[in-house]
C-alpha positions in Angstrom: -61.5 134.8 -51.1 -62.5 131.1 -52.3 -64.8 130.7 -55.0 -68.4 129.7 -53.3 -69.2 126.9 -55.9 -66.1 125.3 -54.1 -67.2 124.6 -50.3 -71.2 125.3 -50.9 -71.0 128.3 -48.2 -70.5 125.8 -45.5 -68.4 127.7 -42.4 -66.0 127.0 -39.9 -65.7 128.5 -37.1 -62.3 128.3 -34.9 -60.7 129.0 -31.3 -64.3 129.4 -29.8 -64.3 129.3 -25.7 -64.6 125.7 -24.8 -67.3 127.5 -22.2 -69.4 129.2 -24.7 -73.2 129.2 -24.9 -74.8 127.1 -27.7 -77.4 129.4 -27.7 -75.5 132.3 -27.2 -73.4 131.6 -30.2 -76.2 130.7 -32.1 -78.4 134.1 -31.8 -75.0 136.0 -32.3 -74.5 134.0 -36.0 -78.0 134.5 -36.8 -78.0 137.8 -36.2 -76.3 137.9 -40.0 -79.6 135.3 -41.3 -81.1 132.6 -40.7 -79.3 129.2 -40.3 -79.5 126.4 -42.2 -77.1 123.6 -40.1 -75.7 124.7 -36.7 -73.7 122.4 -35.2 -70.9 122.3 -32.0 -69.0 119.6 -31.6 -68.4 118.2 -28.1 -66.0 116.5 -26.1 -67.7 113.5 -24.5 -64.9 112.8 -21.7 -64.1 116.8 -21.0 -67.6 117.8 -20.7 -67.2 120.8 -23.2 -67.0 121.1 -26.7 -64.1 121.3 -28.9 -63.3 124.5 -29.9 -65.1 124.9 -33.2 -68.5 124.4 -35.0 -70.0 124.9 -38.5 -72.8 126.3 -39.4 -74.5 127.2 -42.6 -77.2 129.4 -43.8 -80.6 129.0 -45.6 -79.0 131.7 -47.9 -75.7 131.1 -49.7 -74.9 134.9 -50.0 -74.8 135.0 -46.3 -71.5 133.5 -45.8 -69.4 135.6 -47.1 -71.4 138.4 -45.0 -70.9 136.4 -42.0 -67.0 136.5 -42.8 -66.2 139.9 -43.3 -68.7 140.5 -40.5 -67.8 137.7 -37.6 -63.9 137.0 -38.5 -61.3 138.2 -36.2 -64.5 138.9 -33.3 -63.9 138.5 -29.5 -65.7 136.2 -27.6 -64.8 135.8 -24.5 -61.3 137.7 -25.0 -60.7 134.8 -27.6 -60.3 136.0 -31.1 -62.4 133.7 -33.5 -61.6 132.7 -36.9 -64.5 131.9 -39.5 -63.5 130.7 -42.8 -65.6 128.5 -45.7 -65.4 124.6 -44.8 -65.3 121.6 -46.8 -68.6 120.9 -48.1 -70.9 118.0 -46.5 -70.3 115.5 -48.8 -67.0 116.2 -49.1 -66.1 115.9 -45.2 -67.7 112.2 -45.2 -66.0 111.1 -48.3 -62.8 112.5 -46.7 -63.5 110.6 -43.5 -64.1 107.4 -44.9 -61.1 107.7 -47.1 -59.1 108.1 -43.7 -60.9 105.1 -42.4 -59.7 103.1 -45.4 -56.4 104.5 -45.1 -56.2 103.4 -41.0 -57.4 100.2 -42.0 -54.8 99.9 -44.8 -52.7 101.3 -42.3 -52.9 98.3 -39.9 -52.4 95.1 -42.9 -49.5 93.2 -42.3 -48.1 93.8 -46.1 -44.9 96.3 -47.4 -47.2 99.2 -48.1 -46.4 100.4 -44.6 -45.4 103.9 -43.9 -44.2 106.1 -41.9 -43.0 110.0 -41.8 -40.4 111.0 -39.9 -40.9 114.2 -38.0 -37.3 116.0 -37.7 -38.6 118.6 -36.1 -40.5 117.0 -33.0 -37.3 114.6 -33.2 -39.2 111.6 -33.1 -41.0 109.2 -35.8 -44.4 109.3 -35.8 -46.6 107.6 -38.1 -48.7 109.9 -40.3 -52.2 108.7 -41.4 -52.4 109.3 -45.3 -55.9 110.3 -46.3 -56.9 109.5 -49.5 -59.2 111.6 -51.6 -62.2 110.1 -54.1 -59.9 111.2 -56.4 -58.2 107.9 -58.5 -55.6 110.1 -59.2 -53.7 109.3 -55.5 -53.7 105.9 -55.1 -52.8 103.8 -52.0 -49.9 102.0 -55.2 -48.9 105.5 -54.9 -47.8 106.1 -51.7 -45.1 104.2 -52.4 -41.7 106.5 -50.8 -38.6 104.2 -52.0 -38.0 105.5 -55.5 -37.3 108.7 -53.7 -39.7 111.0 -55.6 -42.1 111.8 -52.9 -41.3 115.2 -50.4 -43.4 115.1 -46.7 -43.8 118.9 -46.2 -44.4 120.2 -42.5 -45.2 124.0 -41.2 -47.7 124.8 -43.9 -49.8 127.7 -43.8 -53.4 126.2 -43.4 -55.1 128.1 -45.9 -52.7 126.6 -48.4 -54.5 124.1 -50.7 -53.4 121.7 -52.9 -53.4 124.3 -55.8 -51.2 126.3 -54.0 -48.9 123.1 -53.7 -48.7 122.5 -57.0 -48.4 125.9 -58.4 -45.2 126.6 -56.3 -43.6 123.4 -57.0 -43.4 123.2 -60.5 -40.8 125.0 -60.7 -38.8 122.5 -59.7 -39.5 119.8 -61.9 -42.6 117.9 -63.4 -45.1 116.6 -60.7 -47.3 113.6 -60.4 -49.1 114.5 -57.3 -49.5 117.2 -54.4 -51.4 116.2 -51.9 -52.6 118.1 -48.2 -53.3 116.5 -45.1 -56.6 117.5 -43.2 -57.9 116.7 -39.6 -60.4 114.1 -39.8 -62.6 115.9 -37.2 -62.8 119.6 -39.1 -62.1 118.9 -42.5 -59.4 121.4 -42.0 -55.6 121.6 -43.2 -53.1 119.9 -40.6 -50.5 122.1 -41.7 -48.5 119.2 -43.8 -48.7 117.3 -47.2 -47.2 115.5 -49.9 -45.9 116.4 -53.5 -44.7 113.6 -55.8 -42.0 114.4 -58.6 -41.9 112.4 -61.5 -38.5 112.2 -61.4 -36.2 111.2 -57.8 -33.9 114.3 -58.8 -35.9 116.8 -59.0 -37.4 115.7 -54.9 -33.6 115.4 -53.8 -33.3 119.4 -55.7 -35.9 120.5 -53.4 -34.8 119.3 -50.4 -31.0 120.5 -51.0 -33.0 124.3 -51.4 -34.8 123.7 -48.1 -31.7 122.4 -46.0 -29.2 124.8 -47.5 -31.1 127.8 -48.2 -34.4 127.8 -46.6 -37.8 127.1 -48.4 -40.7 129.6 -47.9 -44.3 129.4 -48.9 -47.2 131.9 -48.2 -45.4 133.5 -45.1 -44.3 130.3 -43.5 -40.8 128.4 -43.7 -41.4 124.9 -44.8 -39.8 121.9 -43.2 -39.2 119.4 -46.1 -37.8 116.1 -45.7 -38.1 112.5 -48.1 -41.0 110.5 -47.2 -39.6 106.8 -46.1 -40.8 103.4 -45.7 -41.2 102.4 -42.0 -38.3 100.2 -42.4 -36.0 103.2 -43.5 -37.5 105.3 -40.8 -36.4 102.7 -38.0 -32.7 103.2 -39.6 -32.8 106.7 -39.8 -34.0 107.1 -35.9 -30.9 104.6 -35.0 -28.4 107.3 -37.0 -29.6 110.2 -35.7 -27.1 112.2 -33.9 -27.1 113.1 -29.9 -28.6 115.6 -28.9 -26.7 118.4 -27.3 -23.6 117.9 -29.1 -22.2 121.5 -28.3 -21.7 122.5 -31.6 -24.1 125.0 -31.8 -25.5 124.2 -35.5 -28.2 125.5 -35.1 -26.7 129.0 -35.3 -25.3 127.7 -38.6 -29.1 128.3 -40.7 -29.5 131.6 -39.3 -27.5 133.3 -42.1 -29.7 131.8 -45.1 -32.4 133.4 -47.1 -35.0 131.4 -47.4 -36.2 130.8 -51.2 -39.7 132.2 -52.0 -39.3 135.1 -49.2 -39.4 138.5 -49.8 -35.7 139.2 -49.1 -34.9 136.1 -51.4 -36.4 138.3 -54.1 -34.4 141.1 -53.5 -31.2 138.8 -54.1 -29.3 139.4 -57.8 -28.0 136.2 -59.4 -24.3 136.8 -58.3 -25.7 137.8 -54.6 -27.8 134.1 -54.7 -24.8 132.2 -56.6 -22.4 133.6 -53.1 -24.9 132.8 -50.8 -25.2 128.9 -52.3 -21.6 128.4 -52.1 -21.4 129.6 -48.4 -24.0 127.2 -47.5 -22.6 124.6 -49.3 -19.3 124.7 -47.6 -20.3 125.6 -44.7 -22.4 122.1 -44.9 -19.2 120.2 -46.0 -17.3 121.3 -43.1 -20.4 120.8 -40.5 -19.3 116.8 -41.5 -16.3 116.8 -39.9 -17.2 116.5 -35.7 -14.0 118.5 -34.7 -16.1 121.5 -36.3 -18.4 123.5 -34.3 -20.1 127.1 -34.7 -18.7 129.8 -32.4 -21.4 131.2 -30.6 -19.3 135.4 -30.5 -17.4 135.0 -33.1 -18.9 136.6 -36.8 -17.8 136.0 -40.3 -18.6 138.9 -42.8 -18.3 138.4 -46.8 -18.7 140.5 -49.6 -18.1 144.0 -47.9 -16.1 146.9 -49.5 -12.5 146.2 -49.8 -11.8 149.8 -49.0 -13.3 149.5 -45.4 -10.6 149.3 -42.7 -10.7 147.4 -38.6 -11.9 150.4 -37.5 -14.3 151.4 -40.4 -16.3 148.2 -39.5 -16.2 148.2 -36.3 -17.6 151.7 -35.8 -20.2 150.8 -38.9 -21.5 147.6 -36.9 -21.7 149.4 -33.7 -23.5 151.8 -34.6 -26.1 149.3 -36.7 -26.5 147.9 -33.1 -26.3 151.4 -31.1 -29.5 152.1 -33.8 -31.0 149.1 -33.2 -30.5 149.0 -28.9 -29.4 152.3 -27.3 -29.2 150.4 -24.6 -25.7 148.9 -25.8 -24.0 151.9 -25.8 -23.0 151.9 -22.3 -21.8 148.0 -23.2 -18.1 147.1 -24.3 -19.2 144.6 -27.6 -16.3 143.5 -29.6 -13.1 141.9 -28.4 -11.3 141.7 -32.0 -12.4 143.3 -35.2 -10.4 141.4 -37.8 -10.4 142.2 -42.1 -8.6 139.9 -43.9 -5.5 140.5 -46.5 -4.2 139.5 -49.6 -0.4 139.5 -49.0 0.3 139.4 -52.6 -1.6 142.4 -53.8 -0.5 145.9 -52.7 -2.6 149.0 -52.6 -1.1 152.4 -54.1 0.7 152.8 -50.4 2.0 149.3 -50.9 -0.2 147.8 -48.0 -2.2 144.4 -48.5 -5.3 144.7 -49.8 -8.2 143.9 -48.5 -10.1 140.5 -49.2 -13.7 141.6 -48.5 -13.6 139.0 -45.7 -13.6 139.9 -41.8 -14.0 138.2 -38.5 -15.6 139.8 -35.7 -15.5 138.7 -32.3 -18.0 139.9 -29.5 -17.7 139.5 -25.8 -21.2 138.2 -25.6 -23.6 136.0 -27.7 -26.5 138.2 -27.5 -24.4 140.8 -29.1 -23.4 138.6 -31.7 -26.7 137.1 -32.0 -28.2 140.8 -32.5 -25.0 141.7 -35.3 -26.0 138.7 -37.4 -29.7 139.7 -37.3 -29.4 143.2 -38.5 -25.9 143.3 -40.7 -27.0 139.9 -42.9 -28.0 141.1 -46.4 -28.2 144.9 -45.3 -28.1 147.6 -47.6 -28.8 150.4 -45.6 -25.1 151.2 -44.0 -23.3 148.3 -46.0 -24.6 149.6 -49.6 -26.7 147.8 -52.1 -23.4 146.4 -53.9 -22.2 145.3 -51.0 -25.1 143.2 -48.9 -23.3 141.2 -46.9 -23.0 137.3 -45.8 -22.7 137.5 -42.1 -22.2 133.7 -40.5 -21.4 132.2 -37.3 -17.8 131.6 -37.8 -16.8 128.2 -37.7 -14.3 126.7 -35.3 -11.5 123.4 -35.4 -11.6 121.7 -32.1 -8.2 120.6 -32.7 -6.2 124.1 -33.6 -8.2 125.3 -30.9 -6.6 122.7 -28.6 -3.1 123.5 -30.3 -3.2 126.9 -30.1 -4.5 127.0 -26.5 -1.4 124.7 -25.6 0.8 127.1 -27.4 -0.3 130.2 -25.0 0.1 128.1 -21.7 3.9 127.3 -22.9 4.7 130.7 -23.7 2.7 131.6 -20.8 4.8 129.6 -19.1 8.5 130.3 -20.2 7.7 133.8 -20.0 7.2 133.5 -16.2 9.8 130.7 -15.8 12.4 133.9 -17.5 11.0 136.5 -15.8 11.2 134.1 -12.9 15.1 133.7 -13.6 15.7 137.7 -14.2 14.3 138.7 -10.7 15.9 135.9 -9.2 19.5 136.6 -10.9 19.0 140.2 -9.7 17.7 139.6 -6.1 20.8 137.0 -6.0 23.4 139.6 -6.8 22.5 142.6 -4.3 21.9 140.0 -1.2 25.2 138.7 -2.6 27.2 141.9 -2.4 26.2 142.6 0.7 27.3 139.3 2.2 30.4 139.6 0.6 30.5 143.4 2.6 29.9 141.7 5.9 31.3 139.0 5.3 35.0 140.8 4.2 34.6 143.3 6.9 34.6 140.4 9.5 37.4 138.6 7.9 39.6 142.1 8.1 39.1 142.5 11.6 39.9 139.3 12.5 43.2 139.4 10.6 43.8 142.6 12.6 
């Protein structure tokens, strides 16, 4: 729980029914004390009132009564949530820092910003509050020497604190800074951290796109902060939109860093899984490469596990996991890769540790990925696999297709040729009967 001396027992309360009582609500928070500020915000043009409202009682102790008491509560079959606010005088000083920063906002000068959002896949610009703290100044906010991160998808009880704490571990940091709604006071879910220096930013956001970055529970999105110039030029190189590559099935295998199966991970296990992302990135470049959406790559499994070892191990990880599938036909190939060069004891390639399997249907891929990745369980703790979406070439594809229609095709034109040849020859001897029998009794 958050120290009292920080918020002055000041609460907020969330997710209240935009048709709730004033009075209602009122004798049900007084019930814990008497009240010192009660106040509901409203929405003028909807005629109702927004959803929250703080209040505050005449004694300080109270608050964390009302919390433990009033948190999590149904009103209305809506579950409210009642956490300590920003103090008073911090809420206006934060407001009219964002009134500044809209105003600064709007100058015609080269301190404008703006944040591009990846994941609504559009650019919006983000109003930067400033806090009356000199330590963030407008000079600051500043995104061109390529220092500063804009993080999205952050839990909202994650302070600036929090920020900082769990990235200094990447490198030395000037400033974090979190983004709150100017009408609560409360978290937007987003911020800023500042590194000193531009490599230790560009570190952070190689983690996040290869590997996954999580923070209290939540997978961050983490992406440079850019000038509005830069953000114009970015919007004009994005790619198209359903390109039918599938690359989103490409991030499913990663581990995020700062999750609890991330912790589980040895050194080697997070030194393989950092390599795989990496090339699989480097081949996600070239536009003849797509991700197959049945097809499965496994790594790092025992070399002494055959085709049919893995195939009954997987189906039964999915027979465990759905009963339902085992009235289902799943796989169409179950392929481990050899080393030609190196014999087992019965002079047979050895395994590589590598395997493809192919399902007849995404879903059943989609499921395999899910529970086989990093499992120890059936796969053994030494041997917690990498399990991908396979990547594909557009262009063997193509080849190899071609290839199966021509032998396709001079296999029917032969066996075309063999019936033929043999229908020929009986209709031909028995011509040749009639035909010589006719000829006979004529020359008699």
């Amino acid at each position: 729980m958050k120290k009292l001396g920080k918020h002055g027992g000041r609460l907020i309360i969330r997710n209240l029914p935009f048709s709730i009582e004033e009075n209602f609500l009122r004798k049900t928070l007084e019930k814990i004390g008497t009240l010192k500020e009660f106040h509901v915000p409203l929405d003028l043009d909807k005629k109702r009132n927004k959803g929250f409202a703080f209040v505050e009682y005449e004694k300080k102790n109270l608050s964390e009564k009302a919390i433990k008491a009033l948190n999590g509560m149904k009103i209305q079959k809506r579950e409210i949530s009642v956490d300590y606010a920003l103090s008073k005088d911090k809420y206006l000083t934060t407001k009219k820092s964002e009134e500044m920063a809209k105003d600064f906002k709007h100058q015609d000068n080269d301190e404008d910003m703006e944040i591009v959002d990846e994941a609504k896949e559009d650019d919006e610009q983000e109003e930067v509050e400033e806090e009356d703290n000199e330590e963030i100044k407008k000079k600051e906010l500043k995104f061109e020497d390529g220092t500063t991160l804009f993080i999205m998808n952050l839990n909202y009880e994650t302070g600036e604190d929090d920020l900082f704490e769990f990235f200094k571990d990447f490198g030395k940091i000037k400033y974090v800074k979190v983004c709150v709604n100017k009408e609560t006071g409360e978290s937007r879910g987003s911020g800023f951290v500042c590194f000193k220096k531009a490599e230790d930013a560009d570190k952070v956001v190689k983690i996040a796109d290869e590997q996954g970055v999580e923070l209290q529970e939540r997978s961050l999105k983490i992406m440079k902060a850019v000038s509005k110039e830069t953000a114009v030029n970015l919007k004009s190189a994005k790619p198209p939109k359903n390109d039918g590559r599938n690359l989103y099935l490409s991030k499913l295998s990663l581990i995020q860093v700062g999750s609890e199966m991330f912790k589980t991970l040895t050194p080697k296990e997070i030194e393989m899984r950092t390599s795989a992302a990496k090339k699989m990135i480097e081949k996600l470049q070239n536009p003849n490469i797509f991700v197959s959406p049945t097809r499965l790559l496994f790594k790092n499994i025992s070399k002494v596990i055959s085709d049919d070892d893995l195939k009954i191990l997987v189906k039964k990880i999915l027979f465990d996991s759905n009963p339902e599938l085992q009235s289902q036909k799943l796989f169409k190939q179950v392929k481990i890769l050899k080393e030609p060069e190196k014999l087992d004891k019965k002079g047979n390639p050895m395994s590589k540790g590598i395997a493809f399997i192919e399902f007849k249907k995404h879903e059943y891929a989609l499921l395999a990925q899910e529970k086989c990745n990093n499992d120890s369980k059936y796969f053994g703790q030494k041997h917690r696999p990498i399990v991908e979406f396979a990547l594909e070439d557009h262009r063997i594809l193509r080849i190899r297709k071609l290839k199966l229609k021509r032998q396709k095709q001079a296999q029917e034109k032969m066996n075309d040729g063999k019936s033929s040849k043999k229908k020929l020859g009986r209709g031909k001897r028995q011509r040749l009967k009639r035909q010589k029998a006719v000829e006979n009794k004529e020359s008699l």
